[in-house]
N, C-alpha and C positions, 0 to 999 in steps of 0.2 A: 445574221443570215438565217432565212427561213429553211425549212427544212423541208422536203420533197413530201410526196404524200404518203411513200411507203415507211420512210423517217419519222413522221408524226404518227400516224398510226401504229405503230412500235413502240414509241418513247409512249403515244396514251393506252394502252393497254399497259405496258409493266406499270405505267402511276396507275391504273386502277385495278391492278393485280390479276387480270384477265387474261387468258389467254389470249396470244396470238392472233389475228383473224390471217385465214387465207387469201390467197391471191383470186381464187374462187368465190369465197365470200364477197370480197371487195367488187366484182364483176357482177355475181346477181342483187347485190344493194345499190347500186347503181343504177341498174336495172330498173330496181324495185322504184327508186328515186324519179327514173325517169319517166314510171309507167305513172305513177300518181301526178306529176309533174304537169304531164300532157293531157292527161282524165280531170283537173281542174284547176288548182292554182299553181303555180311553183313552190309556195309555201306548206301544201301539203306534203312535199316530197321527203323532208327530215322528218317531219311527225312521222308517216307511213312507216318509215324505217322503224324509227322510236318503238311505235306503237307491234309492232312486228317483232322487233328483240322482247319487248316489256310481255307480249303476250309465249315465248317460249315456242311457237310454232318456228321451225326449222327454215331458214332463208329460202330455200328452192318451192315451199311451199308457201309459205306468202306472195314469194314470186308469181307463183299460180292463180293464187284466190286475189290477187291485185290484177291479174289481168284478164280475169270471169270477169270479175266486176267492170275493169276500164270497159273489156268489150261489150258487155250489157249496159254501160251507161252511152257511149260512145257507137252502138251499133256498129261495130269494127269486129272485123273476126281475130283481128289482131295479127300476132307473126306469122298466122298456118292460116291467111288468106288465100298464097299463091299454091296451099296443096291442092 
């Protein structure tokens, strides 16, 4: 039997001796997954992630600089269109 997503995400961080991720994290990499997702292929969306943890910049802030970018390539003003 497979394991839910909060199951495998558990069992892969203790195999690779990582802390935990939170419930917060899991919400803005998804995010982050979904903003590059929509800004060009769907297979950039793990890389973006990748690329994000590899660089040490903290998730809420790639969250950011992922969607300057989506809206400067996309001319969208993105989620604070309807402020």
């Amino acid at each position: 039997m497979a394991l839910d997503t909060r199951g495998w995400l558990d069992r892969f961080t203790t195999a690779l001796g990582a802390q935990p991720i939170t419930d917060e994290e899991v919400e803005n990499l998804l995010a982050l997954a979904g903003i590059a997702a929509h800004a060009s292929e769907r297979k950039a969306a793990p890389v973006t992630c990748y690329l994000a943890a590899r660089s040490g910049v903290p998730i809420p802030d790639a969250l950011a600089i992922a969607q300057q970018l989506a809206d400067e390539i996309t001319g969208s003003g993105g989620p604070h269109d309807a402020d």
